[in-house]
C-alpha angles and dihedrals in degrees: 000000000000121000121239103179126177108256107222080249102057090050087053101051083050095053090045093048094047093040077195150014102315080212088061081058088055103048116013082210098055109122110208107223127199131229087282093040097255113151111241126179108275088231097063097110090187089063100048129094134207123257119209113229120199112209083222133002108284106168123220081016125111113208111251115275099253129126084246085064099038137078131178112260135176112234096259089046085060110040097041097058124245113251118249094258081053096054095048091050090038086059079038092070103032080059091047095050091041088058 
């Protein structure tokens, strides 16, 4: 299998990107949550994570590791799995920010 890792880079052009959670710009009442569920500001981008985002489902595949395939997501946001109607306004906005 070959690796695809996130170059520091290219998780810092995201963050920057982003600026907060993805899933803030969703739902204005979303709480980011860290690893031991402590609530932390959507906008601390040191505490975030990247969330993979497949063009189309592709199951047992990760989406490349490329600012058009990543968002900004707090630990709990990515653990826990965005819904579906996430996930289609999620690939709404990378289109968006690719245009």
């Amino acid at each position: 299998m070959r690796r695809d890792p996130v170059t520091p880079e290219v998780r810092q052009l995201v963050l920057r990107r982003d600026r907060h959670c993805i899933l803030l710009r969703l739902d204005w009442s979303h709480q980011c949550r860290d690893q031991w569920g402590n609530v932390h500001s959507s906008y601390d981008l040191d505490r975030l994570t990247l969330e993979h985002v497949k063009d189309a489902l592709m199951m047992g595949r990760r989406a490349p590791s490329d600012p058009a395939h990543l968002v900004a997501m707090c630990y709990s946001g990515n653990v826990g799995v965005p819904s579906k109607e996430q996930r289609q306004a999620i690939r709404a906005y990378l289109r968006e920010v690719a245009a």
